[in-house]
N, C-alpha and C positions, 0 to 999 in steps of 0.2 A: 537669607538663611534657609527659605522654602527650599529653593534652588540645591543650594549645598548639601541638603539633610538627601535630597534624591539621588544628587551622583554620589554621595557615602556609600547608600544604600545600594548603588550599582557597582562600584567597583569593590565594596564589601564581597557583596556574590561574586564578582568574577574569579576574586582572590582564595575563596573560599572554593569555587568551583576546580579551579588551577592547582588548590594545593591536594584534593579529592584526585584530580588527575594523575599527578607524581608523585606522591607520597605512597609508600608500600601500605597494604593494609593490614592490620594486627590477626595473627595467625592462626588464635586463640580465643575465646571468649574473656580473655581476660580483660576486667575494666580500669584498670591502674598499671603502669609499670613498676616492675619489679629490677634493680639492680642486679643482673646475672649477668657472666659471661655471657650466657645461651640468646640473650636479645641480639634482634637484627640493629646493629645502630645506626640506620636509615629510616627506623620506623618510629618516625616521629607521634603517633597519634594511637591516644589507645581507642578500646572498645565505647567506652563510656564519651569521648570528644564525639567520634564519629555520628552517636547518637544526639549530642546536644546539638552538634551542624545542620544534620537534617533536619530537626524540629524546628531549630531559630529559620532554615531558607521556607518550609514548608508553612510556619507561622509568615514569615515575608508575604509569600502567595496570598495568604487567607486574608493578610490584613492590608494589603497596600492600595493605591488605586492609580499609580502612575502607571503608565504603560512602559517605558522606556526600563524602570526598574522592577518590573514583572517581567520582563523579556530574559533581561540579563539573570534576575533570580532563579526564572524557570530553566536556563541554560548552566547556571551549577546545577540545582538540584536534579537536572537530570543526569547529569558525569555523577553525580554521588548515588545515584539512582542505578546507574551500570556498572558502579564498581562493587555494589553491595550484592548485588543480583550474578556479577560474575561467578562463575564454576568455583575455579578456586576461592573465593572468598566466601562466600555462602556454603562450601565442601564444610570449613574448615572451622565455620563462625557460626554455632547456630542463632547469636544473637542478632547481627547482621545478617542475616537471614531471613528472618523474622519481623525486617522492619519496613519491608515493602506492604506486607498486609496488614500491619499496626498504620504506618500510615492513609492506604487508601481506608480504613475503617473510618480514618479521620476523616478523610474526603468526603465519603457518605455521609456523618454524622452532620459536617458543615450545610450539604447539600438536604437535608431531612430538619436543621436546627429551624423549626417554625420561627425563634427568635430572628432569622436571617432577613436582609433585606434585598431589595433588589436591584443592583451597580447597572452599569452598563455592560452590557456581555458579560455579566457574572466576575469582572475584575478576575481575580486570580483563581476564582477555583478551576476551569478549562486547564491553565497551565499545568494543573497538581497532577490532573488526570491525563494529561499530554505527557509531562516527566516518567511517569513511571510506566505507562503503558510504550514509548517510545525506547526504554531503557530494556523494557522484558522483551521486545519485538527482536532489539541487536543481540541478546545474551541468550535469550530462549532458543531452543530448538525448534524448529519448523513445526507448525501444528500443533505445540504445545503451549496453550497461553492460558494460566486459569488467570491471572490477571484481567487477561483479558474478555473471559467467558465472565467473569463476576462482576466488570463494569458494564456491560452489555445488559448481562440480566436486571442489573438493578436499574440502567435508564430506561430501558425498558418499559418495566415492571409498573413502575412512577410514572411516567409517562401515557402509560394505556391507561392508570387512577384517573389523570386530570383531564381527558379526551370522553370518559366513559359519559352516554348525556346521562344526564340528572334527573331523577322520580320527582323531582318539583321544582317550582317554580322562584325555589330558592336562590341566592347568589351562592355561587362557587366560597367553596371555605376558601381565607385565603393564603393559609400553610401550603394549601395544595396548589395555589395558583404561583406563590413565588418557590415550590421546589421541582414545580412542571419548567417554569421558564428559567431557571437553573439548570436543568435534566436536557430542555434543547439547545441551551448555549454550548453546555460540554459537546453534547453529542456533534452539536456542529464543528465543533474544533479538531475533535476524533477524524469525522467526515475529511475536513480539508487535509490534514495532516498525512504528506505524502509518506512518512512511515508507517504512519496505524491506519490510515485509512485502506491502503491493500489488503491487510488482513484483516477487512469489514465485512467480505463478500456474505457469509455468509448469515450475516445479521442487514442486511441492507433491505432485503422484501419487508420487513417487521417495520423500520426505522422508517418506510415510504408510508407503509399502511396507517401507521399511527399520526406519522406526519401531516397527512392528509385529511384526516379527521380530524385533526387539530386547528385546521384551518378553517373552521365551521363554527369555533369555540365561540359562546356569547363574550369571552374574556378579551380585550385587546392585547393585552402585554403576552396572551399566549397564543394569538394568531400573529403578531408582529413577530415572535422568537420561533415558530411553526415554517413561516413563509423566509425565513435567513435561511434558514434547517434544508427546507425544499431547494434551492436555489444549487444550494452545498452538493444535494443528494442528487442532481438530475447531471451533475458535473461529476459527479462519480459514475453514477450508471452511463453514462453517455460518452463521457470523456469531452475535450474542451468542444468548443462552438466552432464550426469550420462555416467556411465559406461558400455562397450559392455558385454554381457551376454554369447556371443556364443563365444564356447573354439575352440579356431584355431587351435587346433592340430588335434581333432576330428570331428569336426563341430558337436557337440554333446551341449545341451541346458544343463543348469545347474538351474534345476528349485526347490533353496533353496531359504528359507524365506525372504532373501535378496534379489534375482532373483527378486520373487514374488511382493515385496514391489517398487520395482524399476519401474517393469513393467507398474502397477497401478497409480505411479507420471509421469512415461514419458507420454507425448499426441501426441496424434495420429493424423494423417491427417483428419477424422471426427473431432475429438473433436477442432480442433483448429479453421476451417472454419465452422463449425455449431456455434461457438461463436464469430468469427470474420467475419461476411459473405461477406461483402464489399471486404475484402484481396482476395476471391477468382476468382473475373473474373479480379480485377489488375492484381495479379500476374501473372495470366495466360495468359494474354494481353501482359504483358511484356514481357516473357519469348520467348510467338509468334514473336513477334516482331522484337528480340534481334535476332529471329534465322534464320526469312526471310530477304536475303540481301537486295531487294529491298525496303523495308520498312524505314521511316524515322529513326526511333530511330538509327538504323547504316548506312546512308548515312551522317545524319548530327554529326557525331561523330567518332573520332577517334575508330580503333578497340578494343587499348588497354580500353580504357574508356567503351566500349559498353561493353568487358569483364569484365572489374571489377562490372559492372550490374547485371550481367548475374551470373558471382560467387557470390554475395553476398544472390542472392535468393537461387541460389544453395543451400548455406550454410544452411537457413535458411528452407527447404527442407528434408534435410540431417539430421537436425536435430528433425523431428520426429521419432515416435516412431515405429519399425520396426516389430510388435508384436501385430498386429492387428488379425492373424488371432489364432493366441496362446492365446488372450483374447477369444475367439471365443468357443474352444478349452476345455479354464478351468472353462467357466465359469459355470458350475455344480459343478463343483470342491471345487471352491470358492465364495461364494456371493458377497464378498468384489473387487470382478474384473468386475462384471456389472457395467456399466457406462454409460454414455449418448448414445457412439458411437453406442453402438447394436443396441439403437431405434433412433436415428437421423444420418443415414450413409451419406456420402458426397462421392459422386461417383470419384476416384484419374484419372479417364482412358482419361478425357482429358489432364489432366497434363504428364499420364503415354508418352502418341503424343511426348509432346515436350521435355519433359525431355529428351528419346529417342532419339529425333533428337539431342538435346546439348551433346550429346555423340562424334559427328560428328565435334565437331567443332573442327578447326585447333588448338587451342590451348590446350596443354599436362594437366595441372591442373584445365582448363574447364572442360577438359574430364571427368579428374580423378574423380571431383567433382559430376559431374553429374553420373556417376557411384553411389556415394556414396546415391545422393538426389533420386535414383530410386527405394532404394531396400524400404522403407519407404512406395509405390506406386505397392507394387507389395504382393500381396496373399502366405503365404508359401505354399498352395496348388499348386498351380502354380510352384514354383520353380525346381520342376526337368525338368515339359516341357518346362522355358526359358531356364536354362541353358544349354538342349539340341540345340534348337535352335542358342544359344547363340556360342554353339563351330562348328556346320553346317556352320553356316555363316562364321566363323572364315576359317574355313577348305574349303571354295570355296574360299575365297579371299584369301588366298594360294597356292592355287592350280593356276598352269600355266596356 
């Protein structure tokens, strides 16, 4: 019976979604049909259906927790999410028009209801917020999204509440801990979502800054939903995980067309803070912070927690491009390797400080990582005189 009651429920939506798809949409505000010649008689559905469909898929979302019939539901309500939002029917319909922001109000309300609990991944509300920001992105005109300006601000907003520290020694309310770990599940779904997530750019410095601070949280449930978030966000700013180029048997470069092409998508520590320029005295704030004991960020925080801070920028360090001065290098070579970085450089040597110093730190995979986030911050020119250095130092602190 379990069984049965969830593929109703899925092929309910899809039916629902399919006939949102085909079906003309009523011309008019009108919410009943009226018997005239003058009706289109194709237009099965009036004003007032179209409004119970949305409610009953958008109720599906709020209330279900199968994955399988969240998927399929979130895939009608977002066809009925773009046909409501089309030109023509929103020209024509101020009621339907009007039911995109009637519904995300409800989103918010759900995602603020302190009654709420807390699912795994927030169950369905990510989809509600996927649907209709997915639906304004295909129907919207370029650069025009208040949809989309008014989700941002509000996880935002919430988001920098449950991060801010705290004037005592109180526990976290916990309204605010499960509408914070609601606020990063959406956002992470926004993040991944290769529709909405391109038109992130310009909220993406805010969504690391907050992120990251969040990972310091005394809360678990909001540094577990903090560090998914990160993960999402270093795969936006970066783009996917490519491949090491240098052969470890020879430390010899292997500069084939594959090399080549790899080289030119990975970004470099220019390119990423000449386009995010807010990330760079964060991060390096942080990083400071993290690694002078005296400093707040590690008196009022556990060490393990101040580590997983500290790793996570690591990581996100680590994974630029290691290959700056090889652009440098080829770019006579190749025209197609000129890019911003040659004419807009971003100086790494204050970073190169602290990185450095997080080498130092007690912790073994602190280390290791900070090793990795350094070589990124460091000139191939340069690399015979560190690694000389590198094994001096090594051979005094052996030495009796």
């Amino acid at each position: 019976m379990v069984v049965c009651s969830w593929l109703s429920v899925r092929a309910s939506s899809i039916l629902l979604g399919t006939l949102m798809k085909e079906v003309p949409m009523p011309a008019s505000s009108q919410t009943t049909f009226q018997p005239t010649l003058e009706r289109n008689p194709m237009q099965l559905l009036s004003t007032d259906q179209i409004v119970w469909m949305g409610d009953l898929l958008l109720n599906v979302l709020l209330g279900t927790r199968h994955k399988g019939a969240l998927e399929k539901t979130f895939l009608g309500f977002e066809v009925l999410c773009s046909r409501v939002m089309h030109k023509d029917s929103s020209s024509s319909n101020s009621v339907l028009s009007s039911l995109p922001s009637r519904w995300l109000d409800l989103l918010f309300f759900r995602v603020s209801n302190p009654n709420s609990v807390i699912t795994r991944r927030s169950a369905g509300l990510p989809f509600g917020f996927q649907a209709l920001l997915r639906a304004e992105a295909k129907q919207s005109r370029r650069n025009i999204r208040p949809l989309m300006t008014k989700v941002m601000d509000f996880l935002i907003s919430h988001l920098s509440r449950c991060v801010e520290p705290s004037v005592s020694d109180l526990p976290m309310d916990h309204d605010v801990v499960l509408t914070g770990v609601h606020c990063f599940n959406i956002l992470r779904s926004l993040v991944r979502d290769g529709d909405v997530g391109t038109e992130m750019e310009g909220w993406l410095s805010q969504s690391v800054m907050v992120t990251v601070k969040a990972l310091s949280s005394p809360q678990w449930s909001i540094r577990n939903s903090a560090n998914l978030l990160f993960s999402s966000l270093v795969s936006r700013l970066l783009g996917a995980k490519h491949n090491q180029f240098i052969n470890s048997d020879d430390f010899s470069f292997d500069f084939t067309s594959r090399s080549l092409t790899s080289i030119q998508r990975a970004k470099s520590f220019s390119q990423l803070f000449s386009r995010f320029v807010e990330l760079h005295p964060f991060l390096l704030n942080e990083i400071s912070s993290y690694n002078d004991p005296s400093s707040s960020s590690s008196s009022s925080s556990s060490s393990s927690i101040v580590q997983t801070s500290l790793f996570s920028i690591l990581v996100l360090i680590s994974r630029l491009s290691p290959f700056r001065s090889i652009r440098n290098d080829l770019k006579n070579a190749d025209a197609k390797l000129k890019t911003d970085e040659e004419r807009n450089q971003v100086p790494p040597d204050p970073f190169r400080e602290v990185v450095q110093k997080a080498m130092e730190h007690n912790d073994y995979r602190t280390r290791e990582m900070a090793a990795k986030a350094f070589v990124p911050l460091t000139d191939m020119k340069d690399l015979v005189s560190l690694i000389s250095t590198s094994l001096e130092e090594v051979e005094l602190s052996l030495s009796p």
